[in-house]
C-alpha positions as CSV (number, residue, x, y, z in Angstrom):
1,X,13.2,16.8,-10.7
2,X,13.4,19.5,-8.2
3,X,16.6,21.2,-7.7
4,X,17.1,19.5,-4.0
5,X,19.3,17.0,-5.4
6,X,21.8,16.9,-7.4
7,X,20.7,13.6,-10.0
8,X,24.1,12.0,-9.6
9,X,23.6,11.7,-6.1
10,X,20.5,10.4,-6.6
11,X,21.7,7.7,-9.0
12,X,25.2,6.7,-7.1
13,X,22.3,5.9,-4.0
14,X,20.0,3.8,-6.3
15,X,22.7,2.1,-7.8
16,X,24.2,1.1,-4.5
17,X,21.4,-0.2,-3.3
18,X,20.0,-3.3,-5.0
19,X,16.1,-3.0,-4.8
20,X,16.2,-7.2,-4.4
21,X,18.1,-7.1,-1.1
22,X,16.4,-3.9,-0.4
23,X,13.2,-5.3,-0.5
24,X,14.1,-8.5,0.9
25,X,14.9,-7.2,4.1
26,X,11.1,-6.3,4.8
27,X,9.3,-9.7,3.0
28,X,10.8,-12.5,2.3
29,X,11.3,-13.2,-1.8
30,X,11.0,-16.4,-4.5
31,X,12.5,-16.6,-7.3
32,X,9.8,-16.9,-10.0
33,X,10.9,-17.5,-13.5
34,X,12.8,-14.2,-14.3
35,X,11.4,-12.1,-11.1
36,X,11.4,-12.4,-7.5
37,X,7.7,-12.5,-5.8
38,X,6.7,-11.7,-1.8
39,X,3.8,-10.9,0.0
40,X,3.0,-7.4,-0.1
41,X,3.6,-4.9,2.9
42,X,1.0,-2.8,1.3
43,X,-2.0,-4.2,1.8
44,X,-3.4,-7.5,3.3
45,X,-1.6,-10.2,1.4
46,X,-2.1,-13.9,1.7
47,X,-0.8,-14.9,-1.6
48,X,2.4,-13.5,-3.1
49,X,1.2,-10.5,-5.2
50,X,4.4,-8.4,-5.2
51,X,6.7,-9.0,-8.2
52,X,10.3,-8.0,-8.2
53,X,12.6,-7.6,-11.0
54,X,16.2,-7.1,-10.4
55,X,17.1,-6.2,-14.1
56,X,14.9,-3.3,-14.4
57,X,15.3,-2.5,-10.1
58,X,11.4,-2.2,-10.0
59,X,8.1,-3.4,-8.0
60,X,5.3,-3.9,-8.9
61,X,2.2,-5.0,-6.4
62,X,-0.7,-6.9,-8.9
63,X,-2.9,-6.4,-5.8
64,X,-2.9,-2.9,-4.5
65,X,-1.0,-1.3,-7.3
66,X,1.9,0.3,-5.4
67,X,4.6,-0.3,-7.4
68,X,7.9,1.8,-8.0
69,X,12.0,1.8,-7.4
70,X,13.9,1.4,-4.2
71,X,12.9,5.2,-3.3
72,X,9.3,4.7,-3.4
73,X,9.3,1.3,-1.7
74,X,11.3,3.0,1.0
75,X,9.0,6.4,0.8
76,X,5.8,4.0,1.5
77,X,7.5,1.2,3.9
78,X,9.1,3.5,6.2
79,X,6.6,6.7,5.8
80,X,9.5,9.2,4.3
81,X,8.9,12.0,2.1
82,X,11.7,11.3,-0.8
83,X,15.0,13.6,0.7
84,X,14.8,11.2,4.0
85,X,14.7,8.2,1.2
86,X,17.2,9.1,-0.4
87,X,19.0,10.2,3.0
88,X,17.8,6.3,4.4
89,X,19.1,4.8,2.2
90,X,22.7,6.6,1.3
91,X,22.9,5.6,5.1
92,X,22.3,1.9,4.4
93,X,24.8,1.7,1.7
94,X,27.5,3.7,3.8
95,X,27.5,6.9,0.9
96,X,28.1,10.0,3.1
97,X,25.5,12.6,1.8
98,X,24.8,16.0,4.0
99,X,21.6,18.1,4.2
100,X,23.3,21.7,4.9
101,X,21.0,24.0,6.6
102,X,19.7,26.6,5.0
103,X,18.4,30.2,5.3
104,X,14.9,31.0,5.2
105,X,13.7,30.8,1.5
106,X,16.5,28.9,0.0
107,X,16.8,24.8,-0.7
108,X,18.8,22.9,0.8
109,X,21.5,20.4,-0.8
110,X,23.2,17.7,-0.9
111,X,26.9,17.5,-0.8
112,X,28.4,14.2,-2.8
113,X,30.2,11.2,-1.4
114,X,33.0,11.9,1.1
115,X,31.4,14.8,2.6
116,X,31.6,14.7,6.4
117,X,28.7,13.4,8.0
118,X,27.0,16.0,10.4
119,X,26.8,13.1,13.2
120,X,30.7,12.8,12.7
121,X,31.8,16.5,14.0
122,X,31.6,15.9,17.9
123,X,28.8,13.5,17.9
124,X,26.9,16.4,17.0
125,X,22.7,15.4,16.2
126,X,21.7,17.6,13.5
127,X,19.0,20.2,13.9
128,X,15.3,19.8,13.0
129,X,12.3,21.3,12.7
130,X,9.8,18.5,11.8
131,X,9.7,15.0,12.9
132,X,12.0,13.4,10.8
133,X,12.4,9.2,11.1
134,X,15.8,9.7,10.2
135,X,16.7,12.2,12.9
136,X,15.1,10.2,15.2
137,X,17.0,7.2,14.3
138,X,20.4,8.8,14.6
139,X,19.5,10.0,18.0
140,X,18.6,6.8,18.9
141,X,21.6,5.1,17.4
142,X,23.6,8.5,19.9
143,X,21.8,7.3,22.9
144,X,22.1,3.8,22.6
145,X,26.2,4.4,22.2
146,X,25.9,6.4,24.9
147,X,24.0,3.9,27.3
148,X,27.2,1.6,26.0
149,X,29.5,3.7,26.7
150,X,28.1,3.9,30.4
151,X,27.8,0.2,30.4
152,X,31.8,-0.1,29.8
153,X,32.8,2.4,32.6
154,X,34.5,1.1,35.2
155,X,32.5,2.3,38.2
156,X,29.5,3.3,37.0
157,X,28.3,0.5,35.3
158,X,29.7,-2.6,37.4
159,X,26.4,-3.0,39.0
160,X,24.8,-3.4,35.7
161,X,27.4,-5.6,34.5
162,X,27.3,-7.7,37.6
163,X,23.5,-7.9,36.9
164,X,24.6,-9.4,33.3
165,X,26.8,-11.8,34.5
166,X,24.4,-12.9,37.2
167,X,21.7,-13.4,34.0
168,X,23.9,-15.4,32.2
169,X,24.4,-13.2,29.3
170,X,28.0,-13.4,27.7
171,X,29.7,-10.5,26.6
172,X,29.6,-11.5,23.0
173,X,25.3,-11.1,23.2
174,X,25.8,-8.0,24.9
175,X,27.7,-6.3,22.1
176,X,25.8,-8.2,19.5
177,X,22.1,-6.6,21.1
178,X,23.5,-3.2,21.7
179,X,22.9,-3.9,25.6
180,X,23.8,-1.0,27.5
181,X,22.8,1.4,30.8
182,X,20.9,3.8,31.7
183,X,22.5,5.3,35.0
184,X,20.5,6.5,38.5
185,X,21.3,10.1,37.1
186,X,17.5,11.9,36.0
187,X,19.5,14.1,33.1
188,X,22.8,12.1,32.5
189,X,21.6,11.8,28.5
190,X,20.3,15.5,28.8
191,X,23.8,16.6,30.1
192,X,25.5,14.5,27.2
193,X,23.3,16.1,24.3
194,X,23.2,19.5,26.0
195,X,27.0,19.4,25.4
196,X,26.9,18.1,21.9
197,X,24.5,20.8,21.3
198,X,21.9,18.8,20.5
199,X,18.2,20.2,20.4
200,X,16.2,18.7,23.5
201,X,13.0,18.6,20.5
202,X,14.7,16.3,19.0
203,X,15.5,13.7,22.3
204,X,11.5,14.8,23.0
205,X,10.6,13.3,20.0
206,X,12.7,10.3,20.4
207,X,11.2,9.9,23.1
208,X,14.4,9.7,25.2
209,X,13.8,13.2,27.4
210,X,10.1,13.9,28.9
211,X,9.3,17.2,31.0
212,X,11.7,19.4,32.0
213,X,14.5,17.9,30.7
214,X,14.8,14.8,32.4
215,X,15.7,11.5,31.3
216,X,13.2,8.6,30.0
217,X,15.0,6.5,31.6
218,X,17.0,5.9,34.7
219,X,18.9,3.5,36.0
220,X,17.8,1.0,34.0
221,X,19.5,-2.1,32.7
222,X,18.8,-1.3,28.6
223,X,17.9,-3.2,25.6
224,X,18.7,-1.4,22.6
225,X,15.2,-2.2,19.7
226,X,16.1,-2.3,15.8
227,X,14.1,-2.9,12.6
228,X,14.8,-5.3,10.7
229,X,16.6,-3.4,8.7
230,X,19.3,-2.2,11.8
231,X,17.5,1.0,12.3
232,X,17.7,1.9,16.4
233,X,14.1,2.7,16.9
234,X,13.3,2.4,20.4
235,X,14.2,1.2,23.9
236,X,13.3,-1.4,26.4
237,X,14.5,-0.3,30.3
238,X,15.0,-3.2,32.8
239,X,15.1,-1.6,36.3
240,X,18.0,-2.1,38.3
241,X,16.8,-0.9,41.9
242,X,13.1,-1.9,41.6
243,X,11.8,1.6,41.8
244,X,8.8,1.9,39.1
245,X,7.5,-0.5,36.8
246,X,10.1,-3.7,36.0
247,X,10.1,-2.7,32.4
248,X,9.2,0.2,30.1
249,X,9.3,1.0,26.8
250,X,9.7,4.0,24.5
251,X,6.4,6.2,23.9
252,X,4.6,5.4,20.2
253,X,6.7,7.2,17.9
254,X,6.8,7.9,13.8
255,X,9.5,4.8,14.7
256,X,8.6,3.1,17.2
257,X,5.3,1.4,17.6
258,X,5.2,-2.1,20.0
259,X,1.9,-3.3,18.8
260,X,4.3,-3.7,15.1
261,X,7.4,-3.9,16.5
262,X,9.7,-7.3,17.3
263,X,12.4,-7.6,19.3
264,X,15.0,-9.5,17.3
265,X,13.7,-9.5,13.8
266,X,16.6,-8.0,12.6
267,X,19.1,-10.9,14.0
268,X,16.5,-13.6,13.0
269,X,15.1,-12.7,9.8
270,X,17.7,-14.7,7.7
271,X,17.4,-17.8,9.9
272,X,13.2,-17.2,10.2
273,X,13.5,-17.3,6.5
274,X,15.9,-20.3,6.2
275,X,14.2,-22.6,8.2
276,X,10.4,-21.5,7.5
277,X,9.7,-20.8,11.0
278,X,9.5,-18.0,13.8
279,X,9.9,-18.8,17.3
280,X,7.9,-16.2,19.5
281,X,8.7,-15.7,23.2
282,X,7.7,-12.6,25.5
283,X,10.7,-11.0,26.8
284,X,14.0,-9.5,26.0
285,X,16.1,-11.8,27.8
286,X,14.7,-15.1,26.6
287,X,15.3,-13.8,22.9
288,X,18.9,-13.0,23.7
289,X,19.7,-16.5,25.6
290,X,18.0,-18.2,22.7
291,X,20.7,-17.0,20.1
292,X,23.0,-17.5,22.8
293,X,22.8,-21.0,22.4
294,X,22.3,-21.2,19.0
295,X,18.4,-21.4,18.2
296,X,18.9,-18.1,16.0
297,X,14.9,-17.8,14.3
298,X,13.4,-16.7,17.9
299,X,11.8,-12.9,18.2
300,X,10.2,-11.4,21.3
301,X,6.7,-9.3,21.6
302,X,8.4,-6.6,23.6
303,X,6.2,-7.7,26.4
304,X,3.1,-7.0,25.2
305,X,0.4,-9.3,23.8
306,X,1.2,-10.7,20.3
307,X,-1.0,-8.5,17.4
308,X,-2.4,-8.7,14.4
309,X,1.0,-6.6,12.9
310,X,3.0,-9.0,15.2
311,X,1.4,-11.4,12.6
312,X,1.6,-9.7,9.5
313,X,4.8,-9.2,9.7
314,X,6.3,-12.9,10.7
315,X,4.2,-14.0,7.6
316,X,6.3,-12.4,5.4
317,X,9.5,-14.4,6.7
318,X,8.1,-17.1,8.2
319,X,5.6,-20.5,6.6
320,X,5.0,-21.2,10.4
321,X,5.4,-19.7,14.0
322,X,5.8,-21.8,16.9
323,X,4.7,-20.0,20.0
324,X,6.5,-20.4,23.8
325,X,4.3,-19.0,26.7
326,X,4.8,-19.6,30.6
327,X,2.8,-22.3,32.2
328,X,0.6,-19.7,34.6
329,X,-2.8,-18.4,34.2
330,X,-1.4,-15.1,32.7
331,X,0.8,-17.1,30.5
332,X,-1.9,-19.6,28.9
333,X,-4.4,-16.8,28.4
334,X,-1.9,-14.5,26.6
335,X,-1.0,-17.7,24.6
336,X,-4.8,-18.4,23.4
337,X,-5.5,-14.6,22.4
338,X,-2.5,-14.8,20.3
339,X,-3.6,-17.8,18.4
340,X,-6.5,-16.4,17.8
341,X,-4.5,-13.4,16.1
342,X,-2.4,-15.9,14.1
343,X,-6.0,-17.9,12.9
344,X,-7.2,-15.0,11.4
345,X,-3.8,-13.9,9.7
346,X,-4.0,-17.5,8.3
347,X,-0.7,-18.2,9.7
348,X,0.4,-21.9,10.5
349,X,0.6,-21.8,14.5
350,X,1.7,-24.2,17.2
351,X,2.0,-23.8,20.7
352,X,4.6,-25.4,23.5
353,X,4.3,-24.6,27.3
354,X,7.8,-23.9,29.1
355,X,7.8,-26.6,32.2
356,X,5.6,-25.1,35.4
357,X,8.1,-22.6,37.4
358,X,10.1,-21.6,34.7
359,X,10.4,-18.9,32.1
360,X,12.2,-19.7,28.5
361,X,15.2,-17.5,29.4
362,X,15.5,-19.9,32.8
363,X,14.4,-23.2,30.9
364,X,17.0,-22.4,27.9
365,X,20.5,-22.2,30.4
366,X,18.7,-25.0,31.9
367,X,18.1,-27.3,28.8
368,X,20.6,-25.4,26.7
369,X,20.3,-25.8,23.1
370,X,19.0,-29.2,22.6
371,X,16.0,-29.1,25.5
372,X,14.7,-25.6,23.7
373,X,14.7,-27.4,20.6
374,X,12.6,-30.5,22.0
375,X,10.2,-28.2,23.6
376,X,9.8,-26.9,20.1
377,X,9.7,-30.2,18.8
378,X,7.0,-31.2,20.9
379,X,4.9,-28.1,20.2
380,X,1.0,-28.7,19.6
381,X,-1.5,-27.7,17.3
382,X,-3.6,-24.9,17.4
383,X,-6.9,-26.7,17.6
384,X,-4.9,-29.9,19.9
385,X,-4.5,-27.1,22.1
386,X,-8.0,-25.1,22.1
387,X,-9.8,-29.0,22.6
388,X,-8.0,-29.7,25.6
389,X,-8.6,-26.1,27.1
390,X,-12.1,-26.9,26.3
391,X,-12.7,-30.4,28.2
392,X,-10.5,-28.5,30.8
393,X,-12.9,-25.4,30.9
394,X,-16.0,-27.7,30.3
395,X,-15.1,-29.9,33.0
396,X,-13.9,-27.8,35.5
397,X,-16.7,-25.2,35.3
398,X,-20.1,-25.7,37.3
399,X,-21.6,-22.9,35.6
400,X,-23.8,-22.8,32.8
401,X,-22.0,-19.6,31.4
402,X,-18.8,-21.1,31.6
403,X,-19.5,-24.2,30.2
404,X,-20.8,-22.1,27.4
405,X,-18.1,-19.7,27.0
406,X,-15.6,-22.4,26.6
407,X,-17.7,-24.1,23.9
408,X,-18.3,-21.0,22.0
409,X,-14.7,-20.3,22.2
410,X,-13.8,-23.8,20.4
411,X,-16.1,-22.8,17.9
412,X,-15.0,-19.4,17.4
413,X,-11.3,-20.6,16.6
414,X,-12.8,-23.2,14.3
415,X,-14.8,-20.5,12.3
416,X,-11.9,-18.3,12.2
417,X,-9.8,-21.2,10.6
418,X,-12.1,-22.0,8.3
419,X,-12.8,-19.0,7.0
420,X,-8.7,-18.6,6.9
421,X,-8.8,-21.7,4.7
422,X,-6.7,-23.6,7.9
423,X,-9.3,-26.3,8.3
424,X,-10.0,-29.1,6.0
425,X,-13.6,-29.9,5.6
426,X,-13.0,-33.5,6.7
427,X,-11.1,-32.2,9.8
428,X,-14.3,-29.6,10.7
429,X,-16.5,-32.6,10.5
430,X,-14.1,-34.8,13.0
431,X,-14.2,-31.4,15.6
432,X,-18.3,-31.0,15.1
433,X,-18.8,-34.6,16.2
434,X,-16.6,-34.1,19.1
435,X,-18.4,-31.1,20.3
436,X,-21.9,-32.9,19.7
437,X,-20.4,-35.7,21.8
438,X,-18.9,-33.4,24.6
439,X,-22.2,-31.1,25.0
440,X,-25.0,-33.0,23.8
441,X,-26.0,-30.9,21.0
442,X,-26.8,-32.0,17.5
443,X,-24.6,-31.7,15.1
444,X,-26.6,-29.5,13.0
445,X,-27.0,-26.8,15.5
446,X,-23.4,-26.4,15.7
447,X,-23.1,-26.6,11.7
448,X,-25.1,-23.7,11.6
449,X,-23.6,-21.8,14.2
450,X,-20.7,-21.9,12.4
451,X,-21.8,-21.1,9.6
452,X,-23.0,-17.9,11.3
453,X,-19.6,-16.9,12.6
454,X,-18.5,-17.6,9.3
455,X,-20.6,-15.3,7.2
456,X,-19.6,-12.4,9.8
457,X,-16.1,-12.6,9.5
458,X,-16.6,-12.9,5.9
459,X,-18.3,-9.5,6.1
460,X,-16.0,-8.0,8.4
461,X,-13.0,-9.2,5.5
462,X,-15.1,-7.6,3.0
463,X,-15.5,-4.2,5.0
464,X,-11.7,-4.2,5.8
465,X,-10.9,-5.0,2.1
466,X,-12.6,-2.0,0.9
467,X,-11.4,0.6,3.4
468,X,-8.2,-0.7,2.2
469,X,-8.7,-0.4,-1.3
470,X,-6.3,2.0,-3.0
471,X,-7.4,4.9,-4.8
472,X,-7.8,4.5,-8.7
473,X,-5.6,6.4,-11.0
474,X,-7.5,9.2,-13.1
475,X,-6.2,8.8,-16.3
476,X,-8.8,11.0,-17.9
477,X,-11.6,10.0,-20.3
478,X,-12.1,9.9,-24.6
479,X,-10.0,9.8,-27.4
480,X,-7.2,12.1,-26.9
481,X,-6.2,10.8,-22.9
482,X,-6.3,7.1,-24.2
483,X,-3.7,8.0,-27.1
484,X,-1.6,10.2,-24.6
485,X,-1.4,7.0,-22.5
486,X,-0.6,5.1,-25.0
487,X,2.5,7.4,-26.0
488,X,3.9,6.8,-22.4
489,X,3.5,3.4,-22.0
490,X,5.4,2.7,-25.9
491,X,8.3,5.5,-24.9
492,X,8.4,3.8,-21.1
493,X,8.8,0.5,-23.1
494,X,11.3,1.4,-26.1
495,X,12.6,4.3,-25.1
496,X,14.6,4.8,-28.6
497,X,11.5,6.0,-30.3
498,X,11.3,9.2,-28.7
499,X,12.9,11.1,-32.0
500,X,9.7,9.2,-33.5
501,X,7.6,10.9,-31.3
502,X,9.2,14.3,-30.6
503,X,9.2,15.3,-34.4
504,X,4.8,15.3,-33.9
505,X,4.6,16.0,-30.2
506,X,5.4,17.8,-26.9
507,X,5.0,17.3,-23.4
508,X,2.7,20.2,-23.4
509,X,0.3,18.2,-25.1
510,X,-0.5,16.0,-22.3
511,X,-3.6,17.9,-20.8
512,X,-4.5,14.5,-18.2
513,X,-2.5,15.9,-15.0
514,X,-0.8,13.0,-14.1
515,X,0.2,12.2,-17.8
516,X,1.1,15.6,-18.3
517,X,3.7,15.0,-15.0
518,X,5.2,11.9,-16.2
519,X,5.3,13.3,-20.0
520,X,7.5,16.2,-18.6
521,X,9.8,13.8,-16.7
522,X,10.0,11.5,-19.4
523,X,10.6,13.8,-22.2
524,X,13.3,15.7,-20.5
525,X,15.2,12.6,-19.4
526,X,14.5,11.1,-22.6
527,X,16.0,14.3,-24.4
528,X,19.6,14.2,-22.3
529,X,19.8,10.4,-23.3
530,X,17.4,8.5,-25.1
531,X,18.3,5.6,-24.0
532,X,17.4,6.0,-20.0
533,X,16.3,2.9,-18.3
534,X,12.9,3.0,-16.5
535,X,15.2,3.3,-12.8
536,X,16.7,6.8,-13.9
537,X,13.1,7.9,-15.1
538,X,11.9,6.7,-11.0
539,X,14.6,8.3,-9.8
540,X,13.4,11.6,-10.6
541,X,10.2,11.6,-9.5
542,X,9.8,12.2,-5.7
543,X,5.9,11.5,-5.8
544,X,5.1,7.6,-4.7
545,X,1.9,8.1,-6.8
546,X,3.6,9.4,-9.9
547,X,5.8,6.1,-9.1
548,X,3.1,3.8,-8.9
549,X,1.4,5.6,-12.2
550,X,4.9,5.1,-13.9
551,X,5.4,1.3,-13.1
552,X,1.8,0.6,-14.3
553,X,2.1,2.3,-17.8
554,X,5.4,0.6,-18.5
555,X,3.8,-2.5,-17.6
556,X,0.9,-2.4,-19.3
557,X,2.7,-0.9,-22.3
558,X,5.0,-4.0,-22.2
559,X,2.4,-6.7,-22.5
560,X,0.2,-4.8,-25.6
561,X,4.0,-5.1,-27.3
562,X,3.6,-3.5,-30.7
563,X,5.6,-1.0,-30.0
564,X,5.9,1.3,-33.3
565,X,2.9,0.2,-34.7
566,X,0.9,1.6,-31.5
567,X,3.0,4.9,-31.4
568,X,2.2,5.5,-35.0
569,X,-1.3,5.0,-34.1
570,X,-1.2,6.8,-31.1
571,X,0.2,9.8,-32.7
572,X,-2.3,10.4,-35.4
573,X,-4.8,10.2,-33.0
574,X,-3.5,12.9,-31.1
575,X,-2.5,14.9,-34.4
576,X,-6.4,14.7,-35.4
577,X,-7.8,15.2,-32.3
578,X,-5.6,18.5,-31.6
579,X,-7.1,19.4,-35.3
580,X,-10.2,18.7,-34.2
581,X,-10.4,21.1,-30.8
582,X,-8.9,24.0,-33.3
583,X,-12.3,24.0,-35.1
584,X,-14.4,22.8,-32.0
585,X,-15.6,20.0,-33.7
586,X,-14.0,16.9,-31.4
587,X,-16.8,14.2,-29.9
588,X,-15.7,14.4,-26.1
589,X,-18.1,11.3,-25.6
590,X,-16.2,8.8,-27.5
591,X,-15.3,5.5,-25.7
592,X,-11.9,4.8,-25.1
593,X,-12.3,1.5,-25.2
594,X,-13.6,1.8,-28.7
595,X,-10.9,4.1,-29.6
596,X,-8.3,1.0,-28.7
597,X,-10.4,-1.6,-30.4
598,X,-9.9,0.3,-33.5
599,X,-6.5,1.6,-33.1
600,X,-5.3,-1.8,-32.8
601,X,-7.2,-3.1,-35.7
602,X,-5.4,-0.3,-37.5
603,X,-1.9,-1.4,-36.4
604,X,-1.9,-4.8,-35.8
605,X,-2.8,-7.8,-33.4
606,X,-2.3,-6.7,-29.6
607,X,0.4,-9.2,-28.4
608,X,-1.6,-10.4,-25.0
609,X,1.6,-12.6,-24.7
610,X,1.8,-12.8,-20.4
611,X,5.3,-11.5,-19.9
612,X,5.1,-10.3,-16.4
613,X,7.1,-7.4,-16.1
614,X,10.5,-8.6,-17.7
């Protein structure tokens, strides 16, 4: 490994951090014989393809291929290069690590546990120079103890607090949600880093100063947005004096994202996962009042219109999602365009309207605890819902182009659940006959309009399915790049046979690149103590392809078993074929496939025993 890190660093953060709870606070995980499976946050998953095994603390994706430890789950989850992994998740398991700053031309390092962290002298934010998520996150995490702290202070933040009260909020949400206040001042947070000594690129970035030097927000009531895994990575201002628009947000940043982005998920996960279902409102406030009272599974679309990573992400927590618009025009419409979203993410939706003149925040102190949970209760069916907007629409529409708008939006959402696999084929044949009936048109025209919309969202899966396709692994070609292969995947497997191989080869004899990477790693590890588990090999490799190239030789090394038999193999192979390019006389055309048929009829049955990755 490079010499950033010290390795015991490296290992005290893995071990501290159990890749099953690691993992399971992005997807929700099954237990599954010996391993825990989840739907991948790699790719477009519908069926559980990611298998996690706590004994080895590995993933592995059968899907996409990603695969790896906790470092290159986090690397590829949260977009970090390996130090801010490492640094992400030290932070999660409360080990104080520090990134001194260096001089030009030299590394920097780590310190070990019990080093003081840099955000600890002061409240001082630690200097960048790139866009870090981390940095970002810890001045987040600054300002939102700062808009707290404003909150709390006896003059300034009455008005806010009277606000609060006014809203029904208790004091135990407001602590819980990180609710806090922006005051009237345009640079109160500038003032507050400026004397921490804290780089205004930095607040830039976190989108919490714009121009010249003034505040994002101003005297706004504020809401305090998290991951799900606690991370502060963005804001939601109420404003307190009407001035501007009633809410904002913070910019898009390497964080902070709306369109794939929840308010709550963090506080809801574990009950979302519990109970199977997600609860979906709009705003900030009717999330809060809803835990308030006890309905804990509820998450808000920070105001904006529910999307397709909305979706994705609820369907890795949640078997259904229950959906709670407002009763006006703006309400219903934003409600249909999200069911649509949740069709094609082949999510189990249903839909329930808060009572005409209310939103859920007002409905919820109203009801209280057992009215919300009626409401839900009573919440309809996708397609119950799209049918009676239809007879509505078709019925209260004197135009031809509205009548057939509403029809071809019934039969758009049917299409999309069918393709989805939502809709059995004796239910499609109940809704064609009641479009027939309510139009006039046979039912064979509409079967083969369907069919139509059908075939073109097949097309567009396809084309989304290969623009998502990740890129194959070149493990080289012939005779000698099988065998190497084969050396990695036996040593991966049984790592006590490395004195086997290291009396006939090196790692300079692995001329694939990427095997020639991994040979290093291994054999150097291997050489300190040959009996290194698979985690300590991950643990030094800071490439999430090297990770995902490791986790797939060890285990398709682990289901050929044969362990000595194949290395014996393997090893002549390479001892002939290194003969052979002395003299110039190796075939470079040779199959590889060939090469394995006979090498395993040479050492014994392949054991195609299914063992998963145990």
């Amino acid at each position: 490994m490079a010499g950033m890190f010290d390795n015991s660093i490296v290992l005290e953060v893995q071990r501290a951090n159990d890749i099953v709870d690691v993992i399971g606070e992005h997807v929700s995980l099954k237990r599954k014989g010996r391993e825990m499976v989840g739907l991948c946050p790699f790719h477009d998953d519908h069926r559980p393809s990611m298998n996690v095994n706590n004994v080895k603390q590995i993933f592995k994706c059968f899907s996409c291929g990603a695969g790896g430890d906790i470092f290159k789950f986090v690397q590829m989850r949260e977009n970090l290069t390996f130090p801010q992994a490492i640094e992400r998740l030290a932070e999660r398991a409360g080990i104080r690590i520090e990134r001194r700053q260096r001089a030009k031309g030299k590394r920097q390092k780590y310190t070990p546990t019990g080093a003081e962290p840099a955000e600890d002298r002061q409240g001082a934010i630690e200097q960048v120079e790139d866009v870090d998520p981390n940095r970002l996150a810890k001045a987040n995490a600054w300002a939102a103890e700062r808009f707290r702290k404003n909150l709390d202070d006896e003059k300034m933040g009455k008005y806010a607090r009277d606000y609060i009260a006014d809203r029904q909020i208790d004091a135990e949400s407001v602590k819980k949600w990180k609710i806090g206040l922006a005051v009237g001042s345009q640079d109160d947070l500038v003032k507050a880093a400026k004397a921490r000594k804290a780089p205004m690129k930095l607040l830039e970035q976190a989108g919490l100063v714009v121009g010249q030097g003034r505040d994002k927000f101003v005297n706004r009531l504020m809401f305090t947005i998290t991951d799900v895994t606690g991370r502060v990575i963005g804001f939601g201002g109420r404003t307190l004096d009407e001035n501007g628009a009633k809410y904002i947000n913070s910019p898009a940043t390497v964080l902070f994202d709306k369109s794939n982005s929840l308010y709550g998920l963090e506080q809801a996960r574990h009950e979302i996962v519990s109970t199977g279902t997600a609860v979906v409102v709009e705003g900030y406030t009717d999330c809060i009042m809803a835990h308030q009272v006890g309905c804990c599974n509820v998450v808000a679309a920070l105001g904006t219109s529910f999307t397709a990573g909305h979706a994705r992400m609820l369907r890795r927590y949640a078997k259904r999602v229950v959906l709670i618009f407002d009763s006006d025009v703006a309400g219903v419409e934003a409600a249909n365009r999200a069911l649509d979203v949740c069709l094609a993410q082949r999510i189990d939706i249903k839909i329930a309207s808060v009572p005409e003149g209310k939103d859920p925040c007002d409905f919820i102190l109203a009801a209280g605890k057992a009215g919300f949970q009626q409401l839900l209760d009573e919440a309809v069916d996708v397609f119950q819902f799209k049918w009676d907007r239809l007879k509505e629409k078709f019925h209260g529409d004197d135009t031809l182009a509205g009548k057939r708008a509403a029809v071809e939006e019934y039969i758009q959402a049917i299409a999309t659940g069918l393709h989805a696999g939502e809709v059995p084929a004796l239910d499609c044949g109940l809704r064609v006959n009641q479009i027939s009936r309510i139009i006039g048109l046979d039912a064979k025209q509409i079967n083969a309009e369907l069919n139509k919309r059908i075939r073109q969202a097949q097309r567009s899966a396809g084309y989304d399915r290969n623009n998502r396709q990740v890129q194959s692994i070149d493990y080289g070609q012939g005779v000698f790049a099988a065998a190497q292969r084969e050396v990695l995947e036996v040593l991966l497997n049984e790592p006590g046979l490395y004195e086997t191989a290291m009396q006939k080869i090196t790692a300079d004899a692995f001329d694939v690149p990427i095997l020639g990477q991994i040979a290093t790693i291994l054999f150097e590890t291997l050489s300190a103590d040959v009996e290194t588990p698979l985690r300590k090999v991950l643990a030094r490799i800071e490439s999430v392809e090297l990770g995902n190239c490791l986790t797939e030789l060890a285990q398709a090394g682990q289901e050929k078993g044969n362990f000595e038999s194949r290395l014996t193999g393997a090893l002549d192979a390479i001892e002939r074929c290194q003969a052979q390019k002395q003299i110039g006389a190796i075939e470079s055309t040779e199959d590889q496939s060939e090469y394995l048929r006979r090498l395993y009829d040479n050492t014994g049955k392949r054991n195609s025993r299914n063992v998963g990755m145990v």
